[in-house]
C-alpha positions in Angstrom: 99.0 53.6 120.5 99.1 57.2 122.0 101.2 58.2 119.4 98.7 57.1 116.5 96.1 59.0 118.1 98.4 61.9 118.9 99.1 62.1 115.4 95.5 61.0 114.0 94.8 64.5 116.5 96.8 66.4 114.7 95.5 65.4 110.9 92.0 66.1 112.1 93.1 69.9 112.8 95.4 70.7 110.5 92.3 69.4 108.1 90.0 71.6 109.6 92.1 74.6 109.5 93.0 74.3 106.2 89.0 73.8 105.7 88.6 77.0 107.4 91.3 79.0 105.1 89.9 77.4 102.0 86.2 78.7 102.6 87.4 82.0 104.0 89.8 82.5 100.9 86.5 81.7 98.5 84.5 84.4 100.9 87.2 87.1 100.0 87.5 86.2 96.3 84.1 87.3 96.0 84.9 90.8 96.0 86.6 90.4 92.6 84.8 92.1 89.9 83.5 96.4 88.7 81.6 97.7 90.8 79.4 100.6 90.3 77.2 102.8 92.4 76.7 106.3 94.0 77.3 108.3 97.0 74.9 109.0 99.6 73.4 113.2 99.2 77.0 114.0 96.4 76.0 115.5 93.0 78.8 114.2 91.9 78.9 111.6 89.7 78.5 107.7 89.9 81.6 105.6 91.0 83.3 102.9 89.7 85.2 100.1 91.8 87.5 97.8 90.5 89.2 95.2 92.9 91.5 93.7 90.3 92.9 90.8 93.1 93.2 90.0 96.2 96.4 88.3 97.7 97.2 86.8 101.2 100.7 88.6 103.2 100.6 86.5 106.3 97.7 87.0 108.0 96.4 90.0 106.1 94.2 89.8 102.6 95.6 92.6 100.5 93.5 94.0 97.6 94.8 95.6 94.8 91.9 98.4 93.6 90.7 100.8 91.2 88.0 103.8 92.2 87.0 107.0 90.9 84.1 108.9 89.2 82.9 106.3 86.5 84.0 107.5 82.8 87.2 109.1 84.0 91.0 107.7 84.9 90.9 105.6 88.2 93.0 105.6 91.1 95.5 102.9 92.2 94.7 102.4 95.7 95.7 99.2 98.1 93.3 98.3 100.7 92.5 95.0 103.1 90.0 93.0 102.9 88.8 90.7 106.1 86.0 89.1 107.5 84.3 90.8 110.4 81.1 89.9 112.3 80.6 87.3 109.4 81.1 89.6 106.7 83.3 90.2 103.9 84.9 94.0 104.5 86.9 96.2 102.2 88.4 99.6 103.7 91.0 101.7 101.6 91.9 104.8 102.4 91.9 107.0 99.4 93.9 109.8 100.9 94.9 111.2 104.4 91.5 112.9 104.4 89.4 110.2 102.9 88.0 106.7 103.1 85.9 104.2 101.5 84.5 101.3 104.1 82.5 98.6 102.6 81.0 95.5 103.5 79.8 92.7 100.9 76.2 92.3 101.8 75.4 89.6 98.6 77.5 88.4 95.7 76.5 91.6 93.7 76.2 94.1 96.2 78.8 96.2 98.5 77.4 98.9 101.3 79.1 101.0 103.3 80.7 104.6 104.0 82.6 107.2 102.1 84.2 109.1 104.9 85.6 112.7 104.8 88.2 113.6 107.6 86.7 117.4 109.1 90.6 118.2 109.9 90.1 117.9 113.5 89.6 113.9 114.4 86.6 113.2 113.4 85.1 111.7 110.0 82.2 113.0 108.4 80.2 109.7 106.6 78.3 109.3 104.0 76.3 106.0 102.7 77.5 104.3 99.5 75.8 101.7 97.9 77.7 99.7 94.6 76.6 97.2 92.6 78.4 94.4 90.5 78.2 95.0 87.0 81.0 92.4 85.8 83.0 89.3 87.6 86.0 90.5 85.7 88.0 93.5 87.4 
């Protein structure tokens, strides 16, 4: 008898977990898509996002990306995407200097920060605001 339960114990959580997985793995897939918005006080022109997929390595989400002024060749760039405080992030760094932070605020909307490093620790931000234009990267 305590070994049915034992193992009845165990069926419960592994269900649950994989529960949990499956609904966070729907939350990141959301991010899919072309994205397309400004920066925050640049007169530079608008950006384009493409997160062409997003793949599990262990314990990590790993997205495979696209950004650059909209209208011109894109960069390849790798980032992670993860859940914090109950939202979907994405952060790639872009280069050594620079940094794109967003954060999935509705399914076709991404806020967040284009950071500049100043050379001496510390990262000067600025707001960026994208919007879905397509479900296909």
């Amino acid at each position: 008898m305590r070994l049915g339960a034992y193992a009845g114990a165990i069926a419960v959580a592994t269900l649950l977990a994989l529960g949990v997985a499956h609904a966070q793995s729907e939350s990141v897939q959301e991010v899919l898509g072309t994205w397309k918005g400004k920066i925050e006080l640049f007169d530079e022109p608008e950006r384009t996002l493409v997160i062409k997929s997003v793949t599990r390595a262990g314990d990590t989400w790993i997205a495979s990306v696209e950004y650059g002024p909209t209208g011109q060749k894109l960069g390849a760039f790798e980032g992670r995407v993860q859940k914090q405080r109950g939202a979907t992030t994405l952060t790639f760094p872009i280069s050594t200097t620079r940094k794109v932070e967003l954060s999935l605020v509705s399914n076709t909307e991404l806020r967040g920060l284009f950071k500049v490093s100043d050379g001496e620790g510390s990262w000067v931000s600025r707001r960026m605001v994208l919007q879905k234009t397509s479900d296909k990267p």
